[in-house]
TORGU-296435 format. One record per residue (C-alpha): residue number from 1; chain; z, x, y. Coordinates in steps of 0.02 Angstrom, whole numbers, always signed. Layout:
BEGIN
<atom><i>NUM</i><ch>A</ch><w>Z</w><u>X</u><v>Y</v></atom>
...
END
This chain:
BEGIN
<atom><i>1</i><ch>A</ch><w>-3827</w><u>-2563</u><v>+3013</v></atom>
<atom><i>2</i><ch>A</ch><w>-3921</w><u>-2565</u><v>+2846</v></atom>
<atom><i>3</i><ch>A</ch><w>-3903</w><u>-2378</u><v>+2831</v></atom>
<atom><i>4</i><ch>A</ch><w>-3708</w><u>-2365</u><v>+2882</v></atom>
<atom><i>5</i><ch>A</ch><w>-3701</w><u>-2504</u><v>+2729</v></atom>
<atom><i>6</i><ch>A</ch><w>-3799</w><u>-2385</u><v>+2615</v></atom>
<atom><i>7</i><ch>A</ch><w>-3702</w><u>-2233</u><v>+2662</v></atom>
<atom><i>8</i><ch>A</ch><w>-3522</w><u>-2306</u><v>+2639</v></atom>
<atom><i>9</i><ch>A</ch><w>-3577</w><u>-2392</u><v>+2453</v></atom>
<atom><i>10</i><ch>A</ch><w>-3650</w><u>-2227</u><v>+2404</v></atom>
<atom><i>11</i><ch>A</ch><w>-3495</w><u>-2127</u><v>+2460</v></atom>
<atom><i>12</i><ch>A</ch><w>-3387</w><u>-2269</u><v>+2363</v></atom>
<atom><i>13</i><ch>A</ch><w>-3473</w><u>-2268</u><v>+2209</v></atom>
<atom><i>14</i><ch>A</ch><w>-3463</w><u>-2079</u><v>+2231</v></atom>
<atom><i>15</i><ch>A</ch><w>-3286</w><u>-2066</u><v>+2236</v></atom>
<atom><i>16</i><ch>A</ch><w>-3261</w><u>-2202</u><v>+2125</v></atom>
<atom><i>17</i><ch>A</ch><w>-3347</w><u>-2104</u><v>+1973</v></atom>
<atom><i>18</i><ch>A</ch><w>-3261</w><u>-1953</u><v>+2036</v></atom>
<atom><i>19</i><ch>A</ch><w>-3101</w><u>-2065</u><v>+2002</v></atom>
<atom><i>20</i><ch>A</ch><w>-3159</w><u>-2118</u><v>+1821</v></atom>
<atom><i>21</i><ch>A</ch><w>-3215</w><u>-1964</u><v>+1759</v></atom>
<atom><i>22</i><ch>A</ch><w>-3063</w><u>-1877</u><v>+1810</v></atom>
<atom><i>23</i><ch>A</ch><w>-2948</w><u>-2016</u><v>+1696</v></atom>
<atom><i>24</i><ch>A</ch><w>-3060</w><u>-2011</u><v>+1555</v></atom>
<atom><i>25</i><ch>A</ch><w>-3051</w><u>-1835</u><v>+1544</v></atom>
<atom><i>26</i><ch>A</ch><w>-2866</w><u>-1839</u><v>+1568</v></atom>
<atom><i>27</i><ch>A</ch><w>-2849</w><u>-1961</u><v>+1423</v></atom>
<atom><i>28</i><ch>A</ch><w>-2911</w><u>-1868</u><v>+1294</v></atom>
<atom><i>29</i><ch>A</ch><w>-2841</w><u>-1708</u><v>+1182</v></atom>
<atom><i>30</i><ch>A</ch><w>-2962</w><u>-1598</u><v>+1232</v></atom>
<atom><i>31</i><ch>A</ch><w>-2836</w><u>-1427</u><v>+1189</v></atom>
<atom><i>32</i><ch>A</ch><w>-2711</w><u>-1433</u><v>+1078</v></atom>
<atom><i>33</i><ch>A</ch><w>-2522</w><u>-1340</u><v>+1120</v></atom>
<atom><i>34</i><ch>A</ch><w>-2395</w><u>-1347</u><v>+975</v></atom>
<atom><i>35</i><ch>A</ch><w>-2322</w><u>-1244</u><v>+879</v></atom>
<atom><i>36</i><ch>A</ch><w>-2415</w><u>-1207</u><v>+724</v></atom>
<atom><i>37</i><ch>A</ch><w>-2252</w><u>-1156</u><v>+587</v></atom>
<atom><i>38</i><ch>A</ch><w>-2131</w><u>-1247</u><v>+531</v></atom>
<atom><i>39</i><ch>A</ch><w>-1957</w><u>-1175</u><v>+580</v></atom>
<atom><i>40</i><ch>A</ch><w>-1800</w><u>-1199</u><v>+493</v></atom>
<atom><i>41</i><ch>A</ch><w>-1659</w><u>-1227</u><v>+622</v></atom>
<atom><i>42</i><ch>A</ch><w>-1500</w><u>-1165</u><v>+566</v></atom>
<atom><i>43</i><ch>A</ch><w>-1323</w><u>-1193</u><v>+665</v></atom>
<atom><i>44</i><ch>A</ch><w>-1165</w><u>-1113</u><v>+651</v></atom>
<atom><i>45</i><ch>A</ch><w>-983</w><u>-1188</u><v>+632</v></atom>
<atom><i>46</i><ch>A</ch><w>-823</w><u>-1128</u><v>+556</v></atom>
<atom><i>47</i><ch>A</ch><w>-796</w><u>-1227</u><v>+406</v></atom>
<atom><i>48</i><ch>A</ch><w>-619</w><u>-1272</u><v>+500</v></atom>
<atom><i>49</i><ch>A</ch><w>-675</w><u>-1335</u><v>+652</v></atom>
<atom><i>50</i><ch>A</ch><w>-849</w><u>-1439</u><v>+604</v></atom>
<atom><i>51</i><ch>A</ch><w>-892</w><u>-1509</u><v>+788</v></atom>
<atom><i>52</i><ch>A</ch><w>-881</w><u>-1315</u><v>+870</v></atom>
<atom><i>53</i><ch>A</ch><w>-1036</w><u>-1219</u><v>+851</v></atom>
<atom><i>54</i><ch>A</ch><w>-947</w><u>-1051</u><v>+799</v></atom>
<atom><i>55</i><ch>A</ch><w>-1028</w><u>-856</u><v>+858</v></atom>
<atom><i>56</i><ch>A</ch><w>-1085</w><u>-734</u><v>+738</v></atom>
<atom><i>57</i><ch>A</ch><w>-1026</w><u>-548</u><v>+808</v></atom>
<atom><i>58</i><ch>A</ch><w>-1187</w><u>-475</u><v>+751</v></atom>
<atom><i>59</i><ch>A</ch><w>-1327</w><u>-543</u><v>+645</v></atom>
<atom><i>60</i><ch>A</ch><w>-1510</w><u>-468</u><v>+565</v></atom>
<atom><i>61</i><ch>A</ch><w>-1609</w><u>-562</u><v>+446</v></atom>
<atom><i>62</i><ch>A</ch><w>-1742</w><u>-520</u><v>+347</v></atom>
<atom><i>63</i><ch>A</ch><w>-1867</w><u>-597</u><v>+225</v></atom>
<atom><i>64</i><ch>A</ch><w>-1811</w><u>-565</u><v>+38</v></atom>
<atom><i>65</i><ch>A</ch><w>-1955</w><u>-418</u><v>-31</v></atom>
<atom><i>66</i><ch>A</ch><w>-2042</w><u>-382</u><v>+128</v></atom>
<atom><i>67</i><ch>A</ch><w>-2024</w><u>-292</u><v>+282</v></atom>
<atom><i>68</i><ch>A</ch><w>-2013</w><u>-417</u><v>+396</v></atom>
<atom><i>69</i><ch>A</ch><w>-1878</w><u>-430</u><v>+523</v></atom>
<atom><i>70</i><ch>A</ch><w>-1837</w><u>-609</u><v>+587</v></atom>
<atom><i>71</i><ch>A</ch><w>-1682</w><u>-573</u><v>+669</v></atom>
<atom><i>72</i><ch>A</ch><w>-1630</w><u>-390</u><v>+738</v></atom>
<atom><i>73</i><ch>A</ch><w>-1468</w><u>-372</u><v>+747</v></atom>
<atom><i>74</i><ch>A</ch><w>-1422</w><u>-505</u><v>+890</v></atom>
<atom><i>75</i><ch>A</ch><w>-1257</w><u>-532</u><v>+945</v></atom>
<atom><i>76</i><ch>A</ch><w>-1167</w><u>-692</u><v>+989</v></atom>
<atom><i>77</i><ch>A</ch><w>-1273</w><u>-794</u><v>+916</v></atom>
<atom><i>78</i><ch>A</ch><w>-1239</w><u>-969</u><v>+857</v></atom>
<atom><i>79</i><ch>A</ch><w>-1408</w><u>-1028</u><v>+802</v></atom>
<atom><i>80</i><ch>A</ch><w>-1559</w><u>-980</u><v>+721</v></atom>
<atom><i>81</i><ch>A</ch><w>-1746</w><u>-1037</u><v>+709</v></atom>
<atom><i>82</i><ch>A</ch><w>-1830</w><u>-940</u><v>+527</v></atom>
<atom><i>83</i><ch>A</ch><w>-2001</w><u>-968</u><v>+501</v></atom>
<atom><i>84</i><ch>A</ch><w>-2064</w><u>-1069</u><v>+313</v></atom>
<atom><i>85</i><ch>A</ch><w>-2181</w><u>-969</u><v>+206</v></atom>
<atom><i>86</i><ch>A</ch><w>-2305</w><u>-1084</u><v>+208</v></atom>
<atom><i>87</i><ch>A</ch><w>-2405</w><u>-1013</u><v>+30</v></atom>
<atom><i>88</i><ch>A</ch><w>-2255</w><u>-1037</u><v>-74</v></atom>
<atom><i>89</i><ch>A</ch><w>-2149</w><u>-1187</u><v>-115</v></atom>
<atom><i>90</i><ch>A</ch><w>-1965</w><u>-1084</u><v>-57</v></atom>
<atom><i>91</i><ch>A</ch><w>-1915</w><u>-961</u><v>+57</v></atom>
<atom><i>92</i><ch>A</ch><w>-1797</w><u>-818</u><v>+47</v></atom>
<atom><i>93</i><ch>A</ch><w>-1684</w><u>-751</u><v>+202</v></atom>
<atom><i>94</i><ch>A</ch><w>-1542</w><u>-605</u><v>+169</v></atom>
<atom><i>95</i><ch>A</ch><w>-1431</w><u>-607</u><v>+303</v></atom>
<atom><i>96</i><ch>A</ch><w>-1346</w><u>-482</u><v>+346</v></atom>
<atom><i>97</i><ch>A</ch><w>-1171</w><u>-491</u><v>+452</v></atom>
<atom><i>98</i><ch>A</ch><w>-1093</w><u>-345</u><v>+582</v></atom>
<atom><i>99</i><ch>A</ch><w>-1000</w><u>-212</u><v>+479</v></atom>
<atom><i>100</i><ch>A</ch><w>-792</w><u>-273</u><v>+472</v></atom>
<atom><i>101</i><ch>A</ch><w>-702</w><u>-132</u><v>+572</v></atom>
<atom><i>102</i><ch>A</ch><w>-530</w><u>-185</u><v>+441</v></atom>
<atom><i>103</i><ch>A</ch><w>-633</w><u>-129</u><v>+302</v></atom>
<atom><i>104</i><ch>A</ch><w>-798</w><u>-46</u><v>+343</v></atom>
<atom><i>105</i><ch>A</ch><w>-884</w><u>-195</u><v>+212</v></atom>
<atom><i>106</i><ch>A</ch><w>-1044</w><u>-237</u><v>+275</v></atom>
<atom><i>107</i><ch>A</ch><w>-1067</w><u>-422</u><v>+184</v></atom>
<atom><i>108</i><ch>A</ch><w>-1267</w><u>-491</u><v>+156</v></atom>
<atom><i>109</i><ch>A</ch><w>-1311</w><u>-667</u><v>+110</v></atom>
<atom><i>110</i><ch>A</ch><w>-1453</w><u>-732</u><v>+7</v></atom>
<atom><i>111</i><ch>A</ch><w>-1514</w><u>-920</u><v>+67</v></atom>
<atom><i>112</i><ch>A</ch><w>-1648</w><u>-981</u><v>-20</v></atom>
<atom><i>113</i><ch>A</ch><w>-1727</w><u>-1133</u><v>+58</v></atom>
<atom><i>114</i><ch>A</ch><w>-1839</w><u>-1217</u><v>-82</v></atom>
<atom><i>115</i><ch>A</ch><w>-1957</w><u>-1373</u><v>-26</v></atom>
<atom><i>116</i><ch>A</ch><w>-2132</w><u>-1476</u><v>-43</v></atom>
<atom><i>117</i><ch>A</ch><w>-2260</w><u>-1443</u><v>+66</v></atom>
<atom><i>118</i><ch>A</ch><w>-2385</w><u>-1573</u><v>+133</v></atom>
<atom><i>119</i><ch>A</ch><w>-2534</w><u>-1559</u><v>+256</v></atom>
<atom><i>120</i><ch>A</ch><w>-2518</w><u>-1689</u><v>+394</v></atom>
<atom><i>121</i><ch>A</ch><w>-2678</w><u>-1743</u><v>+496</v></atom>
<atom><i>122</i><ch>A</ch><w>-2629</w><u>-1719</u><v>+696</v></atom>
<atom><i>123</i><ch>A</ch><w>-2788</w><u>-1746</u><v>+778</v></atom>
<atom><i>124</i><ch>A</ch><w>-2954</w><u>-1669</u><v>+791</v></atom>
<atom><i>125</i><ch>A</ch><w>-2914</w><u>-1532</u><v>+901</v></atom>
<atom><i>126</i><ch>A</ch><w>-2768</w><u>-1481</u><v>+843</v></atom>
<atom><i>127</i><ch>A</ch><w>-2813</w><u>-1518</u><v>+644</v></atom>
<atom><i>128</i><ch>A</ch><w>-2693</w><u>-1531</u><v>+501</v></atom>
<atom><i>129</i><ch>A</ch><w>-2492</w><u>-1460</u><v>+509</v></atom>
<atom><i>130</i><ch>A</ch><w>-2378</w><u>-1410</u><v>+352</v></atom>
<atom><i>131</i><ch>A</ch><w>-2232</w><u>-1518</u><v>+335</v></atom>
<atom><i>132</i><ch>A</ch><w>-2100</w><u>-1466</u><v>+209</v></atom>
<atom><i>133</i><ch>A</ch><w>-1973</w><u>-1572</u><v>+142</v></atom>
<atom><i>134</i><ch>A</ch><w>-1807</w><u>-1463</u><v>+85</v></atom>
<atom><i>135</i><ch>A</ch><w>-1753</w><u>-1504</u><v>-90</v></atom>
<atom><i>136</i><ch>A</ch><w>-1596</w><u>-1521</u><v>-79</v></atom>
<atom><i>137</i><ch>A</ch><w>-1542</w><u>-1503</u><v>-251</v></atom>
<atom><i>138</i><ch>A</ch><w>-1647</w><u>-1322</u><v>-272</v></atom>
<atom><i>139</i><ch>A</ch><w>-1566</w><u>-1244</u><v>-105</v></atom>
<atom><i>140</i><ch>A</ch><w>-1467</w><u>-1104</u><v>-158</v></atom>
<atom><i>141</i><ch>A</ch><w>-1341</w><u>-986</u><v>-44</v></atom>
<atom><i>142</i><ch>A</ch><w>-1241</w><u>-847</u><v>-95</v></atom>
<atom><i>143</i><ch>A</ch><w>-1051</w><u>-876</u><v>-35</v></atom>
<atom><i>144</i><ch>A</ch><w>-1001</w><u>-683</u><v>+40</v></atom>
<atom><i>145</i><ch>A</ch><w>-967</w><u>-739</u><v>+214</v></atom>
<atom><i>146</i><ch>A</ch><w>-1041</w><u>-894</u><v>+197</v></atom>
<atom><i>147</i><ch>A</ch><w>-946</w><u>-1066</u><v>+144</v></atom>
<atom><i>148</i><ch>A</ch><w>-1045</w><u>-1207</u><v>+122</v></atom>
<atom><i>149</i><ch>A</ch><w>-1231</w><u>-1277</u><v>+195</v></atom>
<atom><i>150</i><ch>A</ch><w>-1263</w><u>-1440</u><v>+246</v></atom>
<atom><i>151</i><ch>A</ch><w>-1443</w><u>-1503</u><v>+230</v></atom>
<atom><i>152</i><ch>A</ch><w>-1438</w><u>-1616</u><v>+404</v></atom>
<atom><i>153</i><ch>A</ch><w>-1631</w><u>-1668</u><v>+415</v></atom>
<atom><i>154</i><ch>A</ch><w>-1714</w><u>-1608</u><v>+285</v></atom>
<atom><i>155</i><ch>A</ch><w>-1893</w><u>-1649</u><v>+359</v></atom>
<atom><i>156</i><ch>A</ch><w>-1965</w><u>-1485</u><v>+450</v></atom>
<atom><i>157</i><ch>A</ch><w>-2112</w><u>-1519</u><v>+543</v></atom>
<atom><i>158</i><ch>A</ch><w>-2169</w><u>-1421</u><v>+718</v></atom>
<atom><i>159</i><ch>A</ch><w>-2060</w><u>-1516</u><v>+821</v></atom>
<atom><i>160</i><ch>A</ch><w>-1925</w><u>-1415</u><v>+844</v></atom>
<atom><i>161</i><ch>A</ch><w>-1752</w><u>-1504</u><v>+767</v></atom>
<atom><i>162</i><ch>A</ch><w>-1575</w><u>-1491</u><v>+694</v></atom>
<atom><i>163</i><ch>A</ch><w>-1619</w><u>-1446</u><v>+483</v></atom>
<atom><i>164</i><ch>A</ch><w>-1471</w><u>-1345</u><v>+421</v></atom>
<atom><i>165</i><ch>A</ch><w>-1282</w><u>-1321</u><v>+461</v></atom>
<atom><i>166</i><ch>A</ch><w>-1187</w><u>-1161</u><v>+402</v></atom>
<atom><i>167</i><ch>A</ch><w>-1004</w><u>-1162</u><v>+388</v></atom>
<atom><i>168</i><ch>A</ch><w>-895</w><u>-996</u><v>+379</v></atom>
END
């Protein structure tokens, strides 16, 4: 009897550590997911119809002096996430707009997204983020096929959310 007593604490306490290390393992950050830029959100409306996001035919942006290609050419497209360069205090996108079969223009606008950048602590694994606060009155657009922008949150962070409205 003594040893069926023995047996069925040890198995208990067994499973019972089992159980404890499994939560305390599970309550900690011990890997880190998120998404390390901060991304400008940008959506799309026709500056006569503010509640309807509106489709662009065609699209490509670029970063202003560089090579790099954010956006290739995509078609119906009514938003757009643009990375922040994250070594300068502003940010320069040209975008470009399908060619208008009417009169073969091709139109390009400049946006230039200027901002403060801060380093926020997020834990130990995951370390320290950039969060960049737009400056509203240093954002700058060039007004070819685009109408207005309206600064809607102007806190970026990694969590992906609504920042910038473009009317046309």
């Amino acid at each position: 009897m003594h040893h069926m007593k023995t047996k069925y604490f040890t198995g208990s306490l067994l499973l019972t550590c089992l159980f404890v290390g499994v939560c305390l393992t599970g309550c900690t950050d011990s890997y880190c997911i998120r998404n390390d830029r901060g991304m400008a959100n940008f959506y799309f409306y026709s500056e006569d119809d503010t509640e309807t996001q509106l489709q662009l035919t065609e699209l490509t942006v670029t970063s202003f002096n560089t090579d790099s290609v954010l956006v290739n050419q995509e078609s119906s497209v009514e938003e757009m996430n643009l990375p922040l360069d994250e070594s300068r205090d502003s940010t320069v996108y040209v975008l470009t707009y399908a060619v208008d079969e009417v009169t073969s223009i091709q139109l390009k606008d400049t946006i230039t997204l200027s901002y403060k950048r801060s380093a926020q602590y997020i834990s130990a694994e995951c370390g320290t983020a950039i969060y960049y606060t737009l400056d509203e009155k240093k954002v700058k657009f060039t007004k070819h096929a685009i109408k207005d922008l309206l600064i809607v949150n102007p806190l970026i962070t990694e969590v992906d959310a609504h920042h910038i409205n473009l009317f046309y």
